[in-house]
C-alpha positions as CSV (number, residue, x, y, z in Angstrom):
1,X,0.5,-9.8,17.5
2,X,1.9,-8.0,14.2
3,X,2.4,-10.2,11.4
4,X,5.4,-10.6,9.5
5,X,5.0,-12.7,6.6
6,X,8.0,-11.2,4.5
7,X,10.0,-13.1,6.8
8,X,8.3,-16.5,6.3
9,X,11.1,-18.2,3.8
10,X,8.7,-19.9,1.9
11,X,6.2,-16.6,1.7
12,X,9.6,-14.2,0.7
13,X,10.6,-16.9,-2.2
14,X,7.1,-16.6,-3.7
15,X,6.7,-13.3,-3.4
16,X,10.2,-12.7,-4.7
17,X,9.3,-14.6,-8.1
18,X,6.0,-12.7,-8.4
19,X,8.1,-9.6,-8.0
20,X,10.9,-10.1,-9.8
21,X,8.3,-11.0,-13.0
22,X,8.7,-8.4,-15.8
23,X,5.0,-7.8,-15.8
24,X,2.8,-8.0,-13.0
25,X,0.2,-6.4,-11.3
26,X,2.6,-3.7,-9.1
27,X,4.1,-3.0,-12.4
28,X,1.2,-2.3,-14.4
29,X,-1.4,-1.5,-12.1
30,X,-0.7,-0.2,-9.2
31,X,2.8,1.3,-9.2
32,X,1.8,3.8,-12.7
33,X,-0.9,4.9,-10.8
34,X,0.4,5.8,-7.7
35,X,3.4,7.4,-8.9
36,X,0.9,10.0,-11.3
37,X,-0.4,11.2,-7.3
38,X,3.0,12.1,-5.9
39,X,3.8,15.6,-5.9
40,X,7.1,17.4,-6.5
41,X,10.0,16.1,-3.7
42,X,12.6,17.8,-4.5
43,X,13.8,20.0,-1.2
44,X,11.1,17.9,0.7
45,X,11.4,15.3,3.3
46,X,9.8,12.4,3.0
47,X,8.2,9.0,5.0
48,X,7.4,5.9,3.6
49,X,5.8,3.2,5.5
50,X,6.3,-0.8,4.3
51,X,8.7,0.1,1.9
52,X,10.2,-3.1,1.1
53,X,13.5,-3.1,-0.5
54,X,13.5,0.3,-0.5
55,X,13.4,1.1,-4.4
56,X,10.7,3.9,-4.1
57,X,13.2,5.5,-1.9
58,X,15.6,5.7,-3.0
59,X,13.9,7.3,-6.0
60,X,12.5,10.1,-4.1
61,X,16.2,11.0,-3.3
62,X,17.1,10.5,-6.6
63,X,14.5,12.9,-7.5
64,X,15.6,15.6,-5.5
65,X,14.0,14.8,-1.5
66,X,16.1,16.4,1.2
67,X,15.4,13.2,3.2
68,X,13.9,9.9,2.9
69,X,13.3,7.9,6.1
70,X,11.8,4.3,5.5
71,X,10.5,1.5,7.5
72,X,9.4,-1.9,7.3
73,X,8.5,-5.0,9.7
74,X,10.5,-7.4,7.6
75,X,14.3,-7.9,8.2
76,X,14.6,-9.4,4.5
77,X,13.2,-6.0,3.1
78,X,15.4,-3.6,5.2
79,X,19.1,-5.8,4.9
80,X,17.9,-5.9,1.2
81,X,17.6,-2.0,1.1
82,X,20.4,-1.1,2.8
83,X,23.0,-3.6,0.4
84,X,21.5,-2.0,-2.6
85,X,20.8,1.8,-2.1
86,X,23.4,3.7,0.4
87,X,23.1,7.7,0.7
88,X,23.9,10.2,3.3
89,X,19.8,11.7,2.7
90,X,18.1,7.8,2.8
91,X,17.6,5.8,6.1
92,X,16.6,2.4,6.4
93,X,14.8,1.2,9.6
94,X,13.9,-2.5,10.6
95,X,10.7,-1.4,12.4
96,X,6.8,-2.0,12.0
97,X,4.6,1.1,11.5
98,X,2.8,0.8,14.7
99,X,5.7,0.5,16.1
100,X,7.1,4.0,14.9
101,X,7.8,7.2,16.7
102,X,7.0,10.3,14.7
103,X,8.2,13.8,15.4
104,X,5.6,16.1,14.6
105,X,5.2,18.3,11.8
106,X,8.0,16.6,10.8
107,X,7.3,15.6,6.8
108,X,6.2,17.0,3.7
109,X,5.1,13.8,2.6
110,X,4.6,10.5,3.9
111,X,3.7,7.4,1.5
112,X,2.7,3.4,2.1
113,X,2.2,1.3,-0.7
114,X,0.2,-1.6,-0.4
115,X,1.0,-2.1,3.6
116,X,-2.1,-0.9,5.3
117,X,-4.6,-4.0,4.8
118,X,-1.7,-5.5,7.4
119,X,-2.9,-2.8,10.0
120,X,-5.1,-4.0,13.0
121,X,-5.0,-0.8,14.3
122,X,-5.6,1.3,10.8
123,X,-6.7,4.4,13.4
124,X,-4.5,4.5,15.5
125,X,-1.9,4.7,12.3
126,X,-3.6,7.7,10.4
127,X,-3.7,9.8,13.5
128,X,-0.1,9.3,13.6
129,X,0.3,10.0,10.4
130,X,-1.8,13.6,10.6
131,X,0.5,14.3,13.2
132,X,3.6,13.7,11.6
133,X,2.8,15.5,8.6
134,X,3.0,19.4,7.9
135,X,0.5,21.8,7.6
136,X,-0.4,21.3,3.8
137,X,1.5,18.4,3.5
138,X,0.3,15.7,1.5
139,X,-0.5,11.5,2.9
140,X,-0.3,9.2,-0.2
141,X,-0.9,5.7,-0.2
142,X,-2.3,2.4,-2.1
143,X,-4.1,-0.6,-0.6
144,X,-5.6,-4.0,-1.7
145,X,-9.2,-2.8,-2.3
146,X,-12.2,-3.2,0.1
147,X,-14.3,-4.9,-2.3
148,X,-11.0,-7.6,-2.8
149,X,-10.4,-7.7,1.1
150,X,-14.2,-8.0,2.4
151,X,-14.5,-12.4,1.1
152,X,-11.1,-13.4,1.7
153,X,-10.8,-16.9,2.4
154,X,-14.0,-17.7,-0.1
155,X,-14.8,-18.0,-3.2
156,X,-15.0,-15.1,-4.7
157,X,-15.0,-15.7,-8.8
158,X,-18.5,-17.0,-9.8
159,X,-18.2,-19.2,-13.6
160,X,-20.6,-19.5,-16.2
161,X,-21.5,-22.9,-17.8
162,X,-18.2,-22.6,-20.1
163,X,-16.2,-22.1,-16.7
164,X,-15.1,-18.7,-17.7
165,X,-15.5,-15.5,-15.3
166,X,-19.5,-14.3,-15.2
167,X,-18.6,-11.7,-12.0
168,X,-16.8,-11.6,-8.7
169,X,-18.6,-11.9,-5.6
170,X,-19.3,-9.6,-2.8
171,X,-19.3,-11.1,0.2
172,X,-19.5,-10.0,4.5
173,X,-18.7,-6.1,3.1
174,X,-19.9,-4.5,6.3
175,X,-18.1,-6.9,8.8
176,X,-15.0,-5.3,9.3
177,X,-12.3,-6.7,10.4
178,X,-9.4,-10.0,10.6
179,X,-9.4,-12.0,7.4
180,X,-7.2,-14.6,6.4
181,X,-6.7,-16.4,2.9
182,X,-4.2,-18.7,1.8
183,X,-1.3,-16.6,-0.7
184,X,2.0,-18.5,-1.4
185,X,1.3,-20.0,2.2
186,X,-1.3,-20.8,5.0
187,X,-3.1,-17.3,6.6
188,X,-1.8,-14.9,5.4
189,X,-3.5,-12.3,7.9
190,X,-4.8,-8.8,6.5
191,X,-7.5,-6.4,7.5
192,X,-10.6,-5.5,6.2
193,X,-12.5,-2.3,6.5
194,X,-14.8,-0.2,4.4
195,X,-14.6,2.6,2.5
196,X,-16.9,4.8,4.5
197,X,-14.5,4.2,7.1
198,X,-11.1,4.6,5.3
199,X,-12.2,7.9,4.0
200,X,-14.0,9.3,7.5
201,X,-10.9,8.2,9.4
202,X,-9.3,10.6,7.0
203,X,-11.4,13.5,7.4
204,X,-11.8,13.1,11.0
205,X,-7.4,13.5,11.5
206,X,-7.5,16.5,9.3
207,X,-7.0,14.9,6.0
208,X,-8.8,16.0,3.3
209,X,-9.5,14.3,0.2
210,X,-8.0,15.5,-2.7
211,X,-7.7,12.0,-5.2
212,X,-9.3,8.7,-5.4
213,X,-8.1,6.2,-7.8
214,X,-9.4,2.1,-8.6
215,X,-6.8,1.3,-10.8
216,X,-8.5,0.2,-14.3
217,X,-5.8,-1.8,-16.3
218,X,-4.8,-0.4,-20.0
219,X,-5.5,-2.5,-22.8
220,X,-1.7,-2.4,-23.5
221,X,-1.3,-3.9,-19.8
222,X,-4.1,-6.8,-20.5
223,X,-1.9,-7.8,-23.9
224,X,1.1,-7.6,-21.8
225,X,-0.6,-9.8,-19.1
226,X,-3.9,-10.9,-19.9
227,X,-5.2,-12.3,-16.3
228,X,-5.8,-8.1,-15.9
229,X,-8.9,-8.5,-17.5
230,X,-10.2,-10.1,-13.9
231,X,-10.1,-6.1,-13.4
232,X,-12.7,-5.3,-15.2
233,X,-15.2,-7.1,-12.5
234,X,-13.6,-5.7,-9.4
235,X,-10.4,-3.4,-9.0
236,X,-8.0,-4.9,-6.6
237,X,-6.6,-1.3,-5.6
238,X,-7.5,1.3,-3.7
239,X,-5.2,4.9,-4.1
240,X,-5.9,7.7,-1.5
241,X,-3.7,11.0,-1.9
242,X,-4.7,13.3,0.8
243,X,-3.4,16.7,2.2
244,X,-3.0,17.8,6.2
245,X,-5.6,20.9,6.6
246,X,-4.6,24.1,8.3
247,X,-6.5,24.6,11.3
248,X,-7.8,27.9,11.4
């Protein structure tokens, strides 16, 4: 059964404060890096999976994309999206990705931030992805990082003897799969899998490789908010951009 925690009213009012923070870790970590990865979108037409409240959208059109479809599982996201950003080239849909029927060879570029570590079936998802995309076009997405996802629901920050951070702890790497934890509520479900097989997933759909980012924080960002120095033990992102191959 597919989560959808977005809709949990305690979960969304969290996560809505988090959010709506002037610095946090989206801001200053993830979201700079991500956006350095997209490619040009003007004339293009565009996918983006999870996409919350639809903000990244409706930039891309801004920017210049010929079309913008995108999707998410939660209700609050999508009636969100739709009150705030209304154009004839940006549509909304209340769906979750598994869920979704792709045309193929149907985009130029298809994005997900942060949305695949809620996958069960993260296969099953990137072949439909491969398929959807054009030839040369380009797959670009963000997810919590392996390393982060592999101890959920344990301890993972070890203290010294004056209770500050001495290193983060690896734990159950190779057993992929269900993990819960408790984040702003009571399991919270995500997925863990390993790199080797986010990457060889890739290359086996016909997506090559072409940019692998852990987002290290800036010292400005540590001033601005100073629990990003937990970075410098583990990254808590992983950024894949990868392009469709021709087949020849």
């Amino acid at each position: 059964m597919k989560q959808n925690i977005y809709d949990n009213a305690l979960f969304f009012k969290g996560y809505e404060e988090i959010r709506n923070r002037k610095f946090n870790y989206n801001n200053l970590l993830e979201r700079p890096n991500f956006l350095v990865l997209m490619p040009d979108v003007k004339g293009k037409v565009l996918l983006d999976l999870g996409c919350g409240k639809g903000e990244f959208a409706n930039d891309c059109v801004l920017n210049g994309a010929q079309h913008v479809d995108a999707i998410d599982i939660s209700d609050n996201m999508i009636t969100a999206a739709k009150e705030r950003y209304k154009s004839g080239r940006l549509h909304f849909q209340n769906i979750s990705i598994e869920d979704i029927l792709l045309e193929e060879s149907h985009y130029h570029l298809i994005t997900s931030a942060l949305a695949l570590h809620y996958v069960a079936d993260f296969e099953g998802i990137i072949e439909k992805v491969s398929r959807a995309l054009c030839p040369e076009g380009v797959f670009l997405f963000s997810m919590e990082h392996p390393i982060s996802t592999a101890n959920k629901g344990v301890e993972q920050w070890i203290l010294d003897e004056k209770r500050t951070i001495s290193h983060f702890a690896v734990a159950r790497y190779h057993d992929e799969g269900k993990r819960t934890e408790n984040w702003l509520v009571d399991n919270v479900v995500m997925y863990h899998r390993t790199i080797e097989t986010i990457i060889n997933t890739l290359i086996i759909n016909g997506l090559q490789i072409e940019k692998i980012v852990e987002p290290m924080p800036t010292d400005e960002a540590i001033e601005l908010l100073p629990s990003l120095q937990k970075e410098q033990h583990r990254p808590s992102f992983l950024i894949v951009k990868a392009r469709k191959t021709i087949k020849k």
